[in-house]
N, C-alpha and C positions, 0 to 999 in steps of 0.2 A: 625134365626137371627131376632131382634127386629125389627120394622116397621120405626122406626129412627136412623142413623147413628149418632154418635158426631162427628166433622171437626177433631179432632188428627186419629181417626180411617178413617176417607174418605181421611186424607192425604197419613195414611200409606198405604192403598189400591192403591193408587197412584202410590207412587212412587215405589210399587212392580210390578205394571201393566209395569210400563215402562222398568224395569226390563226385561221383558219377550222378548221384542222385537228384530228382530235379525240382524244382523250387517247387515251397509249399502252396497249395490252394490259394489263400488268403491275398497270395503278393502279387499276383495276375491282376484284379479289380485294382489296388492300393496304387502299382504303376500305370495301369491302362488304361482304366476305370471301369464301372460296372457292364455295362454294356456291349464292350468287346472281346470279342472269341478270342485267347491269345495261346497256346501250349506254354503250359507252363516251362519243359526243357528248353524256351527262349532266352528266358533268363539264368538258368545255369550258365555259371560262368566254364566251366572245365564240364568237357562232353568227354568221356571216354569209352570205349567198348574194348572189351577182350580180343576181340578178333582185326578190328580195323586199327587201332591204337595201343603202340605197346609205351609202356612205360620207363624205360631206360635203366633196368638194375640190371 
């Protein structure tokens, strides 16, 4: 990778980082119900990792 980013590529980086992240606390019981163990990165819709998944720029 070049030693400078352009702002439209550190956006798209961006907003694919945030992408990754995995649903809040709360939403696990609100779908599941209280009772059941569930990982929350189930319900993330977009799973991505640096290493296994590249993003296509």
């Amino acid at each position: 990778m070049s030693k400078y980013l352009h702002n439209a590529k550190k956006r798209r980086l961006l907003k694919k980082g945030k992408q990754t992240k995995w649903a809040p606390f709360w939403v696990v019981p609100k779908i599941f119900g209280l009772g059941r163990r569930v990982h929350p990165s189930r319900i993330t819709k977009v799973k991505r990792h640096w290493r296994r998944k590249k993003i296509g720029m």
